[in-house]
KOLBALO-848720 format. One line per field, with one value per residue (C-alpha): x, y, z negated; residue number from 0. Coordinates in Angstrom, 2 decimals, decimal comma. Each point is the difference from the previous one (the first is absolute). Example, Ala and Ser with C-alpha at 12.3 -4.5 7.8 and 13.67 -1.06 7.14 Angstrom:
<drenmars>
X <- (12,30/1,37) .
Y <- (-4,50/3,44) .
Z <- (-7,80/0,66) .
guvo <- (0/1) .
</drenmars>
This chain:
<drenmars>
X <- (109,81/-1,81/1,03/-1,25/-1,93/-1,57/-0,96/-1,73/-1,57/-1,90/-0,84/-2,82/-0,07/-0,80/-4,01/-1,05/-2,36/-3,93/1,33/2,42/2,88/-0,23/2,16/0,13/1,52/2,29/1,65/-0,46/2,55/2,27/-0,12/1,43/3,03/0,61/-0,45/2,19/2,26/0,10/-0,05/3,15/2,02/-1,18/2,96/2,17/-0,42/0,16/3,47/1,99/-1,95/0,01/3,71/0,71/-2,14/1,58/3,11/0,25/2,22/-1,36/0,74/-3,05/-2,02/0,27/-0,11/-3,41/-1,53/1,75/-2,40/-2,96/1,10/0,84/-2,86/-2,38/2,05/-1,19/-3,37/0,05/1,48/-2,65/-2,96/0,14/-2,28/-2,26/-2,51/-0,42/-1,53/-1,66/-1,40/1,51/-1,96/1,37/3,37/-0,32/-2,22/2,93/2,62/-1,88/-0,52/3,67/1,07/-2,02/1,35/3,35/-0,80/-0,14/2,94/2,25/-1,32/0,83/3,57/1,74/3,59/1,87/-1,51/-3,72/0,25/1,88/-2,92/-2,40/1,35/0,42/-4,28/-0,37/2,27/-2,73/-3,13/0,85/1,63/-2,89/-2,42/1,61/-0,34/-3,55/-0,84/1,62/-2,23/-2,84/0,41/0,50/-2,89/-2,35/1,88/2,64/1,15/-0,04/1,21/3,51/0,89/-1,52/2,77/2,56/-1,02/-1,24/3,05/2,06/-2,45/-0,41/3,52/-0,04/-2,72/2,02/2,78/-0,87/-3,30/2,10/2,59/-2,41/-1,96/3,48/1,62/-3,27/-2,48/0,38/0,83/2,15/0,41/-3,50/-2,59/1,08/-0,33/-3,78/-1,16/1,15/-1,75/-3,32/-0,08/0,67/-2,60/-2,60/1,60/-0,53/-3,97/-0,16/1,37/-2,76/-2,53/1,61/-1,41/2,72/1,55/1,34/-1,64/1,60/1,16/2,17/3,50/0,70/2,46/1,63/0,69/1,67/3,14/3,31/-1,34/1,14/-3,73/1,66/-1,59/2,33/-0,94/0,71/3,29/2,64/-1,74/0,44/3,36/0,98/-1,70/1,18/3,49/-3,27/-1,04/2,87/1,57/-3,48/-0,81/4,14/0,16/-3,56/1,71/2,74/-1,88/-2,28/2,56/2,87/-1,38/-0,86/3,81/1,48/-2,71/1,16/3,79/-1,00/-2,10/1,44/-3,20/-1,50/-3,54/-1,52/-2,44/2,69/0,76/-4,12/0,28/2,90/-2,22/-2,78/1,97/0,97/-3,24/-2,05/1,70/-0,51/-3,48/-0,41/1,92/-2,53/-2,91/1,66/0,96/-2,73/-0,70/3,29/1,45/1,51/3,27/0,11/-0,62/3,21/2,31/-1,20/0,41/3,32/1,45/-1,79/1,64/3,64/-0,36/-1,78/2,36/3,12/-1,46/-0,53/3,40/1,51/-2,30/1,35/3,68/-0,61/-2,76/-2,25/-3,51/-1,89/1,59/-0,31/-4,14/0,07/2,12/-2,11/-3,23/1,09/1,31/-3,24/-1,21/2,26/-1,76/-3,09/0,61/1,75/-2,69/-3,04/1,77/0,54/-3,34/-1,56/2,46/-0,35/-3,99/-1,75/1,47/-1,63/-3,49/-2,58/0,89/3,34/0,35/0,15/3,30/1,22/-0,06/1,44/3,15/0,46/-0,90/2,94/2,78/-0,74/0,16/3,09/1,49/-1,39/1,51/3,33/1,81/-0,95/1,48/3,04/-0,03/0,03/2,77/2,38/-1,20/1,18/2,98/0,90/0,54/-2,96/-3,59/1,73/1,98/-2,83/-2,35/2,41/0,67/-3,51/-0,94/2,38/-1,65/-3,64/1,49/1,55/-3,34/-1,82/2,48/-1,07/-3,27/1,00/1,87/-2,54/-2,40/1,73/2,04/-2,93/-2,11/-3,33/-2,76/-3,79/-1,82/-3,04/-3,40/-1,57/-3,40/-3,71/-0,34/2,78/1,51/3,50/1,74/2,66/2,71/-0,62/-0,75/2,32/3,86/1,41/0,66/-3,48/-1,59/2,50/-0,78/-3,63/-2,90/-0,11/-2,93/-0,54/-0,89/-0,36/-3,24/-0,37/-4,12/0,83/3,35/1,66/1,33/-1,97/0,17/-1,98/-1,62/-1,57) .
Y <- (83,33/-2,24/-3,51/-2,97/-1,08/3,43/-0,44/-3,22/0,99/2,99/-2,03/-2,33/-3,29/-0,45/-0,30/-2,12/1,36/-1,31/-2,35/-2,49/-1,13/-3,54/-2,94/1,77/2,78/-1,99/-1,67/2,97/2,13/-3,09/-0,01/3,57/-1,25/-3,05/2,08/3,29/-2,69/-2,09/3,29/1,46/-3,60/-0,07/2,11/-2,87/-2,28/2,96/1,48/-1,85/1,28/3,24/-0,52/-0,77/2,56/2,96/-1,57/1,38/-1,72/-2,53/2,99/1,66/-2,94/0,32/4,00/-0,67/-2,85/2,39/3,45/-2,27/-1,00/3,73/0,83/-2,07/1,73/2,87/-0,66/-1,68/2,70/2,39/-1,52/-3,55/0,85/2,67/-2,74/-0,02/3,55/-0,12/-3,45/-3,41/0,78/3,24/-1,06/-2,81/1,45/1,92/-2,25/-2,38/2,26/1,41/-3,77/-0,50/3,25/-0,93/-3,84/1,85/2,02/-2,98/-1,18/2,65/0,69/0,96/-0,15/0,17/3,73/-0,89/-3,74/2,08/2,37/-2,60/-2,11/3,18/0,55/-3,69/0,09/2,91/-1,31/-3,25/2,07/1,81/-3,43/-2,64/1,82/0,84/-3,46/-2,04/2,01/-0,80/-3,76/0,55/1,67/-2,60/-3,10/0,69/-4,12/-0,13/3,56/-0,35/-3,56/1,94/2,65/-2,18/-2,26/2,18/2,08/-3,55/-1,49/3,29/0,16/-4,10/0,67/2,96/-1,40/-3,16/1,45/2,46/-2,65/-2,18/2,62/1,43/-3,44/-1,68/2,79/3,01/3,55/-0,84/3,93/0,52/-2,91/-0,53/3,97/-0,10/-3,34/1,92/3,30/-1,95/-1,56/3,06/2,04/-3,32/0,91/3,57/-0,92/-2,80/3,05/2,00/-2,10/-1,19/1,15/2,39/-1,57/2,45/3,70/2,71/2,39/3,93/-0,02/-1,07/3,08/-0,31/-3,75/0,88/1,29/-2,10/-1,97/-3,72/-0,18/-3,36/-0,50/-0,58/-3,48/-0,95/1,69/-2,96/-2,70/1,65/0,91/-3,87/-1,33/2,91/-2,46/-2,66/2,21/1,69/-3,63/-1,17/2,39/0,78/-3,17/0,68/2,96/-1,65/-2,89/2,99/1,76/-2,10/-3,31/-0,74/1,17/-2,44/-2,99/0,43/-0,53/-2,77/-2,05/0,96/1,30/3,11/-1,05/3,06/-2,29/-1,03/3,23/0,29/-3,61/0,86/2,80/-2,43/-2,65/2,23/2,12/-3,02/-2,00/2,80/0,05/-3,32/0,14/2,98/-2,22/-3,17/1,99/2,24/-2,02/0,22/2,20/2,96/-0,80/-3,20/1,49/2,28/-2,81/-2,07/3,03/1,11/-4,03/-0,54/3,48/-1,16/-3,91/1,00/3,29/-2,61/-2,67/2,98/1,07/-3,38/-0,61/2,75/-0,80/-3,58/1,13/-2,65/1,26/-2,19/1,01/3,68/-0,69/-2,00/2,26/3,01/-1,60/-0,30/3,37/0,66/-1,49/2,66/2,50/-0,85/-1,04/3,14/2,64/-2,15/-0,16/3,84/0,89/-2,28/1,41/3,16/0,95/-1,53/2,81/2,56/1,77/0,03/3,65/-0,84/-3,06/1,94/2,02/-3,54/-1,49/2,79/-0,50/-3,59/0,57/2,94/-2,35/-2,60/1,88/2,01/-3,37/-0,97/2,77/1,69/-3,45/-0,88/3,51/-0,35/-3,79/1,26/2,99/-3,44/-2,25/2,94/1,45/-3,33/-3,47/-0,46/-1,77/-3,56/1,50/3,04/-2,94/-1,29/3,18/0,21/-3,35/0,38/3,51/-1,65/-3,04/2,47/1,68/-3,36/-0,56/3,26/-0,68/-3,71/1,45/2,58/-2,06/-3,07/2,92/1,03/-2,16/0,19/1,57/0,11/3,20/-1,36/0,94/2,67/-0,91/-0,02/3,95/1,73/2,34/-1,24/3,27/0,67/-0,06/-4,32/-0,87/-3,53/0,30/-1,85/-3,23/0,17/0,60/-2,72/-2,47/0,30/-2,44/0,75/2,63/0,79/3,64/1,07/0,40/2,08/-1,13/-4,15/0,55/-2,22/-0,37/-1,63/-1,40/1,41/-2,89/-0,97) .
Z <- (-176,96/-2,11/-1,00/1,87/-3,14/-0,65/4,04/-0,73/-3,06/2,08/2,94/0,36/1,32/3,61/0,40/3,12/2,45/0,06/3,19/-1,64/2,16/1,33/0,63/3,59/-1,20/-2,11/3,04/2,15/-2,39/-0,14/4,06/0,18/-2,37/2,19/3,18/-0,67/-1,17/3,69/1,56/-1,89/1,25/3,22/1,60/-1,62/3,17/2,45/-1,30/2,21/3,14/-0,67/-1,08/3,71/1,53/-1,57/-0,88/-3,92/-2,75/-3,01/-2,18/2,07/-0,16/-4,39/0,42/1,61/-2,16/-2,98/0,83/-0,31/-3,84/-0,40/0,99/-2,22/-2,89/1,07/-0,23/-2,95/-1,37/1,12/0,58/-1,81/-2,70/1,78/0,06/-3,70/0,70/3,40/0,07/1,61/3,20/1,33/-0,45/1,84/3,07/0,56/-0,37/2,02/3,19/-0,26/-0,19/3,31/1,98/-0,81/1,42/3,34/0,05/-0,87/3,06/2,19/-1,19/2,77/-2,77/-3,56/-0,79/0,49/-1,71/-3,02/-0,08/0,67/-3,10/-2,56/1,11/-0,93/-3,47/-0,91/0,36/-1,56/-2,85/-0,24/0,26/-2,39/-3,27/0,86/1,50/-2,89/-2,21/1,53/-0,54/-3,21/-0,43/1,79/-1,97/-2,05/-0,36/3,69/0,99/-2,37/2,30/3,21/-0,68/0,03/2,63/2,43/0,60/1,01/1,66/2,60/0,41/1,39/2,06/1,62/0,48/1,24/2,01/1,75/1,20/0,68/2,94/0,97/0,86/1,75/1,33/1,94/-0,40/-2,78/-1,33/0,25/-0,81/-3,94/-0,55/1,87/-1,95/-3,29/1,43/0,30/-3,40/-1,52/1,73/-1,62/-3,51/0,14/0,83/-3,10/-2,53/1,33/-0,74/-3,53/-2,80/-1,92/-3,19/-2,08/-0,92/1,10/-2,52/-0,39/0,39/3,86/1,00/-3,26/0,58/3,45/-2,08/-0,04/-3,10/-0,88/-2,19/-1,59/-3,61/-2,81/-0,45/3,21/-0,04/-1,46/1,38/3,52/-0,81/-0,68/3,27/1,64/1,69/1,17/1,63/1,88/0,48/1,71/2,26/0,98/1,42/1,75/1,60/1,14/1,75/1,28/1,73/0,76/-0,63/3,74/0,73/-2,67/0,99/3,99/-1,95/-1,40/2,02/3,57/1,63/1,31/-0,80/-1,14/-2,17/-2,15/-1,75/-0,79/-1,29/-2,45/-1,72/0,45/-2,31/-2,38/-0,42/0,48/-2,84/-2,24/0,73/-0,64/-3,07/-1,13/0,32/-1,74/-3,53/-0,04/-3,67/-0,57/-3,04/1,69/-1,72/1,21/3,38/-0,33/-0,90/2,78/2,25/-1,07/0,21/3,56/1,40/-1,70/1,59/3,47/0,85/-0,96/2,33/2,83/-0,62/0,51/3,43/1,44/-0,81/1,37/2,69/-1,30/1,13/-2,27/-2,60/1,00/0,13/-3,20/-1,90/1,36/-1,35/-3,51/-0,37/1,25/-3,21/-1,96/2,48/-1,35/-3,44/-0,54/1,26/-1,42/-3,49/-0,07/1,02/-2,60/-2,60/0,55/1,45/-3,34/-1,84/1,98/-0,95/3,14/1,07/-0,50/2,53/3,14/-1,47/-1,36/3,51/1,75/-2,66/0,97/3,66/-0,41/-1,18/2,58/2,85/-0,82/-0,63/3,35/1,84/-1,28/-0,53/3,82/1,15/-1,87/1,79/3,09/-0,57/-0,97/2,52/2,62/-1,94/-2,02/0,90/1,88/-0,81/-1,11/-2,75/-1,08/-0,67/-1,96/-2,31/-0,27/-1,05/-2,38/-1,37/0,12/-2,04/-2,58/0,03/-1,04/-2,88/-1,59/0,29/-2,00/-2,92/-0,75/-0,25/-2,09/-2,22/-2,05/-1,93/0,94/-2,18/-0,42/-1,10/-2,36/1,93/-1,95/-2,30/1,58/-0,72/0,77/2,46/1,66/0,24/3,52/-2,22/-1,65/3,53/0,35/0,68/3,23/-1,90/-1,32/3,83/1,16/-2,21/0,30/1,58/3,32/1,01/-3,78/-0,88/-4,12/-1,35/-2,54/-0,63/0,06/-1,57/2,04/3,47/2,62/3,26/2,93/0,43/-3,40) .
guvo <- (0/1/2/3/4/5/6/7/8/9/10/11/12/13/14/15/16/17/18/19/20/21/22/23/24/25/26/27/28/29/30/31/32/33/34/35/36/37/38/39/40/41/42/43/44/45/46/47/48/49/50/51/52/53/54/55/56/57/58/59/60/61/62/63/64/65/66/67/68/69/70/71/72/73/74/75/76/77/78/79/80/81/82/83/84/85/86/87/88/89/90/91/92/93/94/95/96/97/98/99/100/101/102/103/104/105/106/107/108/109/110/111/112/113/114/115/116/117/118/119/120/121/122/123/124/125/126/127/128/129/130/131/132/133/134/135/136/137/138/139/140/141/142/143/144/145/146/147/148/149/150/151/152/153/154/155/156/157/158/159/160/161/162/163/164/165/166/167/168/169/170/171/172/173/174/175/176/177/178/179/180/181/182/183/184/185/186/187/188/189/190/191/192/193/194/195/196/197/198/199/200/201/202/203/204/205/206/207/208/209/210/211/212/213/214/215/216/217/218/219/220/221/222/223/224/225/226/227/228/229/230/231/232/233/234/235/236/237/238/239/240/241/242/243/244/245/246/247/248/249/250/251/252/253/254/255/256/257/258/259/260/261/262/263/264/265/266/267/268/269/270/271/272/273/274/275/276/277/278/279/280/281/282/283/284/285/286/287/288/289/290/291/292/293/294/295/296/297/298/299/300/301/302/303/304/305/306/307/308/309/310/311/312/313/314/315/316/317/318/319/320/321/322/323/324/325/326/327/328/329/330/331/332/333/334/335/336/337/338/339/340/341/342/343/344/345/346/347/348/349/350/351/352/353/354/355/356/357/358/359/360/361/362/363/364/365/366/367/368/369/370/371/372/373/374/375/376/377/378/379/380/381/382/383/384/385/386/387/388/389/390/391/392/393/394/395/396/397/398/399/400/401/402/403/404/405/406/407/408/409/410/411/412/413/414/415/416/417/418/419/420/421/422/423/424/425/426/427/428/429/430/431/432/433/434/435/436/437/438/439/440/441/442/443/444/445/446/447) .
</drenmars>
């Protein structure tokens, strides 16, 4: 099999079609993100009333929110780049109406066998959707598309979480209504990518790209490598709040308000956001420390609530991790997605997407298997905080360890070949939203 640079060197650079895409389309892509994201959290709330209507175990509860994480992989590993070949559009069309059909049987379960196969059809298509979707924001606005990445994903999981509890505790049909609303906006979606103008050209090599492939260039292989505990550490903690967090907040505060869980992962997905859009001119190393610090501080303050059952310090402490939550995944993405070519982004993605949701899921499972065979939730949350704050130290002495470096920007002229591309203390060091130049000789911001 050829190299990745020999790939690049043979395959041309996307070409746009005659209908550009449009600011529309722009926020239409970054829609599906937020949505498969609110839709993927919105069992969160529900999992203590299915809990008591067929009477299953918190290990079931993280065996279920675990298939959908499983799933994703799977896709990823599959189909992640297959838009790189086909086109952004058929991907998603797909994606989008699976996504919709599966809306329906989630609200229809009748028990643990059909929400399980209901959440392994929903890991797929959004598997199958992120890597192609992420692309296509890059490929409308590349400035705006890197942030959109890593604010999207958060900013879907709040509104799931917290939308969810929200129509569960005050409206009717609590096991239906959030799976219809979610079932109409996607059916919307699917008619906005129909209309959208395609941003990428299509090109040979689909089936082959269906083979178990990790398609990660070389120079984006340390720098992944050395966000890589960010990562894990941000979106562990994300599982945990998004599969026993509503078990642990009913611990701590000493209520059964099913809006409660949905406004824990609201907290913590919602400060992330936030913190997304506050750094976005941030230096992505800068970023990572942040991140790493605010996950150490936050988890110890969350640890220390629940010893004392202080719920304001519980909610407090939850929102600055969330900060690490963010920090963490926007500070990979922006390390690590520069480095990619344009037909490489899609396969880039789908890396990053990979590690964050098998963070998200097998740490939750293995959760659960403690909280029933251990000590119970109180002292699993404690373990577990402790592993997320380990995590965050890692991420801290690799990046203070090395001394940072800056590869000199090649002269007005001249090719910058795969194998020059920046090292990770190079792409963490650098001006936020800067991308090398070979023809200025310089690195510029997207918005000079």
């Amino acid at each position: 099999m050829p190299s990745a640079p020999a790939r690049a060197a043979r395959v041309p650079a996307p070409v746009l079609s005659s209908r550009r895409p449009t600011t529309g389309a722009f926020y239409l892509l970054a829609s599906i993100v937020i949505f498969f994201l609110a839709g993927s959290s919105a069992p969160t709330p529900l999992y203590a009333i299915y809990q008591a209507a067929w009477g299953f175990s918190p290990l079931t509860t993280t065996v279920v929110f675990g298939v959908y994480a499983l799933a994703v992989l799977a896709a990823l590993l599959t189909v992640g780049s297959l838009s790189d070949y086909v086109g952004r559009r058929p991907v998603l069309l797909v994606a989008i109406v699976v996504q919709a059909a599966v809306m329906l049987v989630f609200a229809t379960a009748g028990g643990v066998p059909t929400l399980v196969v209901a959440r392994i059809i929903q890991g797929l298509s959004t598997g199958a959707a992120v890597g192609a979707v992420g692309a296509g924001m890059l490929d409308v606005n590349k400035a705006k598309g890197t942030i959109a990445n890593a604010v999207a994903a958060p900013i879907g999981t709040a509104i799931g979480g917290l939308g969810s509890g929200l129509l569960v505790q005050y409206l009717p049909a609590p096991v239906h209504l959030v799976y219809l609303v979610l079932f109409v906006i996607f059916v919307l979606q699917a008619i906005g990518v129909t209309l959208m103008p395609e941003t990428s050209t299509p090109k040979a090599g689909a089936l082959a790209s269906l083979r178990l492939t990790f398609g990660l260039p070389p120079a984006a292989r340390w720098p992944l490598l050395r966000v890589a505990p960010a990562l894990v550490a941000a979106w562990a903690l994300a599982g945990f709040y998004g599969s026993l967090g509503p078990t642990l907040v009913r611990l701590v505060v000493g209520s059964d308000a099913f809006v409660l869980g949905g406004l824990a992962l609201f907290v913590l997905a919602g400060s992330g956001a936030v913190t997304v859009l506050l750094l976005r001119t941030t230096p992505p190393r800068t970023v990572m420390v942040l991140g790493a610090v605010a996950l150490i501080v936050g988890v110890g303050l969350t640890l220390l609530a629940i010893t004392h059952t202080a719920t304001a310090a519980f909610f407090i402490g939850t929102a600055v991790a969330g900060v690490g939550f963010g920090g963490g995944f926007q500070g990979a993405i922006r390390t690590v997605l520069p480095l990619a070519a344009p037909h490489e982004r899609a396969g880039v993605l789908s890396i990053i997407y990979l590690v964050s949701y098998l963070a998200l899921g097998l740490p939750a499972v293995i959760a659960g298997f403690l909280v029933v065979h251990g000590g119970g939730v109180l002292p699993t949350a404690r373990e577990y905080g402790v592993a997320v704050m380990v995590l965050a130290a890692l991420v801290l002495l690799g990046l203070t360890g090395r001394r940072q470096e800056r590869t000199p920007a090649p002269q007005a002229g001249t090719s910058l070949p795969a194998a020059a591309t920046p090292r990770a203390d190079t792409a963490l060091s650098r001006p936020p939203n800067a991308t090398a130049t070979p023809s200025k000789g310089r690195y510029y911001h997207a918005h000079d």
